[in-house]
N, C-alpha and C positions, 0 to 999 in steps of 0.2 A: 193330777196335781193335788198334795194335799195341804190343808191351810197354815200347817208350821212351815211351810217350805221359802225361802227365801228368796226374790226377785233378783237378777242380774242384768250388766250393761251388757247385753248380747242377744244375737241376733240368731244365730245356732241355739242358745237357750230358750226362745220363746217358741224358734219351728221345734220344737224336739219335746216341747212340756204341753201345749197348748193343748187342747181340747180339740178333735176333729171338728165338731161343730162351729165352731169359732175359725173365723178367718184371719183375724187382727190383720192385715195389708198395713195399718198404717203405722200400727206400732212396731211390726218387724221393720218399716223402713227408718223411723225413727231412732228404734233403739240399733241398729243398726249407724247411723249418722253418728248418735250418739257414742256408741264404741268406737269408731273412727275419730272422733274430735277428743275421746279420752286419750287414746294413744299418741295424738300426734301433741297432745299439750304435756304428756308424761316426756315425750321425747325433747319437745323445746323449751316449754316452761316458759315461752315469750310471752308478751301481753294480745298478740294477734291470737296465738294458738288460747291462750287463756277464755280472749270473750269468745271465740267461735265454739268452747265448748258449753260457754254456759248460754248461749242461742239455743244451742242440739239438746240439750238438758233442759232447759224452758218449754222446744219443741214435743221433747219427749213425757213432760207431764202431761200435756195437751193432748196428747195420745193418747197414754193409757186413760185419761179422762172420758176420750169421748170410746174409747176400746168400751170400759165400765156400763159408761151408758148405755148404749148404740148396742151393743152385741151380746150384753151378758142377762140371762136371766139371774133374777135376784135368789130363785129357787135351787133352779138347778144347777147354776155356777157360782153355788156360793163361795165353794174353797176358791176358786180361782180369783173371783172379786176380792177375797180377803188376802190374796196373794199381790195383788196387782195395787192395793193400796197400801202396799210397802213401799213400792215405786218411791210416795213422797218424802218420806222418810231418808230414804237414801239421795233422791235430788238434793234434799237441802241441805246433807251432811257435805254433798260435793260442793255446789254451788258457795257454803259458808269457807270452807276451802279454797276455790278456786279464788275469790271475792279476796279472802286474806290475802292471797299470792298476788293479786294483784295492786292490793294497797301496795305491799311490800316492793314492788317494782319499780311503781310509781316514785316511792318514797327514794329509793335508791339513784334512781336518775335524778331527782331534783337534790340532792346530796353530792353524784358525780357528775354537776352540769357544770360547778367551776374549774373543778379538773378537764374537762371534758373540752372548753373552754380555751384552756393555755396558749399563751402564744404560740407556742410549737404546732398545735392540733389548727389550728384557724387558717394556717397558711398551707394548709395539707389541701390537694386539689379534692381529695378525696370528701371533705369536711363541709368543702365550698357548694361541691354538689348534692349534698346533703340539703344545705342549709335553701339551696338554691330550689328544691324540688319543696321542700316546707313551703317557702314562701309561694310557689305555684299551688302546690294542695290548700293551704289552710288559708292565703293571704293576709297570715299576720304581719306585723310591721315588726322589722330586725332593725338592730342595727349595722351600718355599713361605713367601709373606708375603701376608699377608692385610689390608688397611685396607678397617674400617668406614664406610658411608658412613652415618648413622642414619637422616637426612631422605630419602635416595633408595637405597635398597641396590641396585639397578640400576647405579648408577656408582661402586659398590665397588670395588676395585681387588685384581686377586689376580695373581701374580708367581711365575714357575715359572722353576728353575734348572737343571743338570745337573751343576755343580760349585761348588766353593767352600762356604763356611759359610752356615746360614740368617739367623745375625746380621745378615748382608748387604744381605736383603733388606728385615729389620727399619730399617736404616738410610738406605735404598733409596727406602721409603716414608716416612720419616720425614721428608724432607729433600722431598719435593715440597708440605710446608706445609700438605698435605689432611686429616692425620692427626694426634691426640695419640696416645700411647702407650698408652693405656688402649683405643682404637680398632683399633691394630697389633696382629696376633696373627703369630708363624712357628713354623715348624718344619719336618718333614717331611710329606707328602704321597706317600699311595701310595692306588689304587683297593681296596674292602674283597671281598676273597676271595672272601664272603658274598652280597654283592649288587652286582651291576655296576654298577646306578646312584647307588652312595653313596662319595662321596670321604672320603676319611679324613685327619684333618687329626692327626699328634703335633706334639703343643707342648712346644716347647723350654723355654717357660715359661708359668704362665698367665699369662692376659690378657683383659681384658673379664670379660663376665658369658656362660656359655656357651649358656644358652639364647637372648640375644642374638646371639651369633655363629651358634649354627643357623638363627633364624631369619631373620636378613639375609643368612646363606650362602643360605640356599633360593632365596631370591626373586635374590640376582643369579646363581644356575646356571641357574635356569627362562626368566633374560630372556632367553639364546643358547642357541639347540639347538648349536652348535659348541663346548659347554664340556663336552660329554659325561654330565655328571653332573647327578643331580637332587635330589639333597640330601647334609649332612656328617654325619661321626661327628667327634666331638672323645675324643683319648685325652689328658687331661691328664699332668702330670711324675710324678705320684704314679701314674698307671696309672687315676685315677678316668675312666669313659667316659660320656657322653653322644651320645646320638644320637637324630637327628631321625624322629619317629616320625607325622606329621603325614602324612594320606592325601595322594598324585601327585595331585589332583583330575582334573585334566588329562587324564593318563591314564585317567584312573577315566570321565571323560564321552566321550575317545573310545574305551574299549569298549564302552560303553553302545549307543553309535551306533553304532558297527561291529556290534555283535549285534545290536541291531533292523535293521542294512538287509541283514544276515546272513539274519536269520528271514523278511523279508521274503521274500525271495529265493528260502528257499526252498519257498515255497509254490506245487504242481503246480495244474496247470490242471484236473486230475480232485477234488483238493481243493478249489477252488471251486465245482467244481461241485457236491461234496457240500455244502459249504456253502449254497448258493445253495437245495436243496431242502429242509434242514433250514430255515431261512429260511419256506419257503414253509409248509412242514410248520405250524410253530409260526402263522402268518400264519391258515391255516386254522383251527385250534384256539381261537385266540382271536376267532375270528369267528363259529364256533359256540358258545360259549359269553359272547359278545355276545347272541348273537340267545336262547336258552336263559332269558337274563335278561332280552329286552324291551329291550336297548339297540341303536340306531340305530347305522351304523359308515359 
């Protein structure tokens, strides 16, 4: 390797140049990472693909740092030490890169969030379970509107925001003709501290009857496992709270059956066998005390 020579994100490049002496393990796995997380952020350019590469590029300074250290004489591997702190050079040229694409992402979603938004998009199931799996990850507070369905709570309608007033969403629902206002419930929405699986609905104002609303909330959270949530709490304007207190059935029957095929399972082949003679034991017993009374068997 000579000292004009130029480092690269590759792992073929470092077996192929390095010095027999030198093992670098941790920088071939590195730069290695580090070419996999280049590619896959050239290919999607999303903000996921983005930070996992500037991790594997952080990772991989770390590397050639302690490679420099750890393994290289100052004498005899000079060229290669003046090879290898090129390295920095070029992290930071990516990294100042990768960091720009990212502003730029950012910026773009907070620019297509009122689009993004539209009455059209909110009422998309698609949108809902989006919004629905946020509020499970991050337990920010959305905005929420809620239309009762009476006859089929299944085709209820719940409507999640990230900006603007929850009036919105009140007026939202109001206007697709499905709903009266005594039906319509909004406010905020955020998952309860408490229990992961109970959404929490504050109301801007009341509305409906609220063991109503829990109970038709229950039955249309339970009809989609992708709504996250398995029942509401209601904090009304005044601070009065309701909450659904009605057993997960569901849950409740499949742990029933997960522990019997639990129990089943774990029953050893030496514990049948004990059984099988207690079995006989008792078989015998009552066959002499058959015969003791003159009964036939």
């Amino acid at each position: 390797m000579k000292a004009s020579d130029k480092p690269q994100f590759s792992k073929k490049w470092w077996s192929s140049e390095k010095p027999g002496d030198i093992k670098g393990t941790e920088l071939e796995k590195s730069l290695a990472n580090a070419e996999k997380a280049l590619a896959e952020e050239k290919k999607k350019g999303d903000p996921p693909s983005i930070d996992a590469c500037l991790a594997a590029l952080s990772e991989l300074q770390s590397a050639v740092d302690k490679t420099v250290k750890k393994e290289c004489d100052k004498k005899k591997h000079k060229d290669l030490i003046t090879v290898l702190e090129k390295y920095e050079g070029l992290i930071k040229g990516e990294t100042s890169r990768l960091e720009k694409l990212k502003e730029k992402a950012a910026k773009a979603g907070e620019d297509g969030e009122e689009d993004e938004e539209s009455d059209d998009k909110i009422f998309q199931p698609d949108y809902l379970h989006k919004m629905m799996k946020l509020l499970k990850s991050t337990g920010k507070e959305l905005n929420f509107g809620f239309g009762l369905n009476t006859k089929n709570p299944e085709a209820s309608k719940l409507v999640l925001t990230r900006k603007g007033k929850p009036e919105r969403l009140f007026k939202a629902l109001k206007k697709t003709g499905e709903f009266t206002n005594r039906l319509i419930t909004y406010g905020k929405a955020v998952p309860d501290p408490q229990d992961g699986k109970t959404l929490v609905f504050i109301l801007a104002e009341s509305a409906g009857e609220p063991p109503q609303v829990l109970k038709l909330g229950r039955r249309f959270l339970r009809s989609d496992k992708a709504l996250k949530f398995r029942k509401l709490k209601l904090i009304l304007p005044g601070g009065q709270t309701f909450e659904d207190t009605e057993p997960d059935t569901d849950e409740e029957e499949g742990t029933q059956v997960a522990s019997e095929r639990s129990g089943r399972a774990r029953v050893t082949p030496e514990q049948k066998d004990e059984a099988r003679r207690r079995f006989s034991r008792i078989e015998q017993d009552l066959r002499r005390m058959a015969a003791a009374q003159g009964i036939r068997v």
